[in-house]
N, C-alpha and C positions, 0 to 999 in steps of 0.2 A: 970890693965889698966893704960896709962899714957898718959896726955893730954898732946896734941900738943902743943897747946899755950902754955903750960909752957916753950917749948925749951927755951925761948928766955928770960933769966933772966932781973931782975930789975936794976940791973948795963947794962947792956948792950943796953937799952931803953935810959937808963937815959947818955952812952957815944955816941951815935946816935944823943941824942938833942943836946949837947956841942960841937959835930963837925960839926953839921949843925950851930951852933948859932957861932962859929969860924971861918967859911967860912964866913958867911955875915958877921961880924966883919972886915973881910980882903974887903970882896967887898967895904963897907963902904954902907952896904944894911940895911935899917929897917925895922922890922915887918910888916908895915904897908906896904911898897913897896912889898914885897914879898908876904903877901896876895892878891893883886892888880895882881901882877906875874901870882898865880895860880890861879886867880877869886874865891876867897872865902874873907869871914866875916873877918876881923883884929882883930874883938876878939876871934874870933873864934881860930884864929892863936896862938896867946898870951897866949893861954888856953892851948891847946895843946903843944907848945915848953917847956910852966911851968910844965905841967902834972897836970895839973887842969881838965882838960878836957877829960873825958875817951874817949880813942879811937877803943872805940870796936865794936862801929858802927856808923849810919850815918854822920853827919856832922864831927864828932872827926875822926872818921877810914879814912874816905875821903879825910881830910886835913895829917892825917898822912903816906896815900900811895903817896899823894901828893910830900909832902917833903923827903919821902925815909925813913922815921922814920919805917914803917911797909912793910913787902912784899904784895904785891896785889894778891892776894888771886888768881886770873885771871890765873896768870901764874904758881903756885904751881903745883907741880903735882896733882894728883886724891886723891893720899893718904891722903896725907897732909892735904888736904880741911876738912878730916871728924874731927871730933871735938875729939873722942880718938882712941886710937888704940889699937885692944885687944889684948894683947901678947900673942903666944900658953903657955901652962902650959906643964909641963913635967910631 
């Protein structure tokens, strides 16, 4: 078996925040305006962009579909949603 969530390595979360956090750099946009943006907590935000914040559910997973850090789960396919996938054995 291999879990889904794993696809998506810890470098590739952590290049996900730096290019969000390099866009508002360029907007000349702050934390705290970009929480306001998506109506959520500012620390909440803070928490989240640092990786302080698990975002593997409510309020962190929320703010992370938010910001495009995570796919929404909404749109994945069927497969995808189930938590592993059992591969046939030969």
């Amino acid at each position: 078996m291999r879990n889904v969530g794993a696809a998506r390595s810890r470098r590739d979360r952590i290049l996900r925040r730096s290019k969000l956090r390099s866009r508002m750099t360029a907007k000349g946009q702050t934390v705290k305006a970009l929480a306001r943006e998506i109506d959520e907590n500012a620390s909440h935000v803070y928490k989240v962009l640092s990786g302080t914040r698990a975002a593997s559910s409510g309020a962190g997973h929320r703010i992370a579909v938010k910001l495009g850090l995570k796919d929404d789960p909404a749109t994945l396919p069927a497969r995808a949603r189930l938590p592993f996938i059992i591969e046939p054995t030969r």
